[in-house]
C-alpha positions in Angstrom: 188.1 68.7 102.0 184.9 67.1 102.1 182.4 68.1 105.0 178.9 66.6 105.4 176.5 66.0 108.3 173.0 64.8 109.2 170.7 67.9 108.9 167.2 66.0 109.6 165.8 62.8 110.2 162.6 62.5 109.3 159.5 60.7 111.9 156.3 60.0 110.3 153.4 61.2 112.5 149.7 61.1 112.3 149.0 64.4 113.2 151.7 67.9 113.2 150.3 69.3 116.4 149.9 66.2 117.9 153.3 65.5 117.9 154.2 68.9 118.2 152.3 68.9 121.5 154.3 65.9 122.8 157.4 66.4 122.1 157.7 69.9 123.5 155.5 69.7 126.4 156.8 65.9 127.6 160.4 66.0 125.9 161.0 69.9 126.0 161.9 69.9 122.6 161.8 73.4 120.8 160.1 74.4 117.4 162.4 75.2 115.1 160.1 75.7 111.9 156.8 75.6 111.3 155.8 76.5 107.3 153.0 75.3 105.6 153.8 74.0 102.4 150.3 73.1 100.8 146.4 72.3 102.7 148.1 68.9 103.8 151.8 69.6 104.0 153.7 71.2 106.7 157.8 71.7 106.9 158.1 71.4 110.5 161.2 71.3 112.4 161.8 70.1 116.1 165.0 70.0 117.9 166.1 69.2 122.1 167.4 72.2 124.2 171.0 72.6 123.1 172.8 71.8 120.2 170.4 71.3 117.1 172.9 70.5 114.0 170.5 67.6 113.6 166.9 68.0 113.9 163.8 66.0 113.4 161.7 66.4 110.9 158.0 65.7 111.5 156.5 64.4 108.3 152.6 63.6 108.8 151.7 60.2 106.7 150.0 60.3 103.5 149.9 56.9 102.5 148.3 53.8 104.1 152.0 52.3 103.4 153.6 55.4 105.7 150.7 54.7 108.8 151.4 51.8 108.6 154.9 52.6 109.6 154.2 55.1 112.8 155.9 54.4 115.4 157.7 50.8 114.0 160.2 52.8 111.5 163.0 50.4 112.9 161.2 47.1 113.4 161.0 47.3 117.0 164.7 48.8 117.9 165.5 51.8 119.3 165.3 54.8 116.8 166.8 57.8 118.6 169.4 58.3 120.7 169.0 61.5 123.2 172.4 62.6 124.7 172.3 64.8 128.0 174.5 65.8 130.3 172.3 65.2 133.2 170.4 62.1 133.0 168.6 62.6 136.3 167.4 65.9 135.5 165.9 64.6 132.2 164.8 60.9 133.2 163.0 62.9 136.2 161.0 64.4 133.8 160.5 61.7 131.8 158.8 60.0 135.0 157.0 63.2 135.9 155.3 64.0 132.3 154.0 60.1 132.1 156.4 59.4 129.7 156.3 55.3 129.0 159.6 53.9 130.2 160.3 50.6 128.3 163.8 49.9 130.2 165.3 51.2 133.6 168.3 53.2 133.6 171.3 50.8 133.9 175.5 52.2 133.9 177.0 50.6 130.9 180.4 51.0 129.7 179.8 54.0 128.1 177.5 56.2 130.5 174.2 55.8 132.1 170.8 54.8 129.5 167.5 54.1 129.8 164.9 53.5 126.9 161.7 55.0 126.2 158.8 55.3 124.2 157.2 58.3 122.2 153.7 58.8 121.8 153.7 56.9 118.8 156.0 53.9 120.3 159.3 54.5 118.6 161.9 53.7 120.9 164.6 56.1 122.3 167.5 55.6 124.3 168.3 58.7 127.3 172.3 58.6 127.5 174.1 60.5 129.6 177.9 59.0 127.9 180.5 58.6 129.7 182.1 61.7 128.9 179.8 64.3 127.9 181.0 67.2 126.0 177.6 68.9 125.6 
């Protein structure tokens, strides 16, 4: 039987503590690893409160082609997509922590969303689905 899954995704940054800083203080993401790997390099892995079979992967650019790619890695779509099982709880703190809210939370078909930005502008979409198993 064949079994994969998505381990990490990786988000270019400009700066590791930078983004460190915002995601756990404004989304209440956790560390998960933090290794330097060489002067410039760090391995550092950040993950929401809960399940973190997937995690992000901070990756700080090295290239003028990677910049140039903060924060647009989807050409303007939403990147992310945060599942919670209380959206009020975690759009509250969205609103509390200044976090930029690009759309206001609507009920679709398949649970309540709203979109936001990161510091860096990537979009993310907030769901709490319809039926949440989290």
């Amino acid at each position: 039987m064949i079994q994969q899954h998505l381990a990490h995704i990786s988000l270019i940054v400009d700066d590791y503590d930078t983004a460190i800083e915002f995601y756990t203080q404004k989304l209440n993401f956790r560390v998960l690893e933090d290794t330097q790997l060489s002067e410039a390099k760090r391995w550092v892995l950040i993950s929401p409160p809960g399940k973190s079979e997937c995690c992000l992967l901070l990756a700080k650019a090295s290239s003028e082609e990677q910049k140039s790619r903060i924060g647009n890695q989807t050409g303007g779509r939403v990147f992310l997509f945060l599942h919670t099982n209380n959206f009020k709880r975690d759009y509250d703190n969205l609103i509390e922590k200044g976090v930029t809210i690009i759309r206001k939370p609507s009920v679709e078909e398949y649970g309540t969303v709203a979109v936001f930005a990161d510091l860096y502008g990537n979009l993310w979409d907030l769901i709490e689905p319809v039926k949440c198993n989290e």
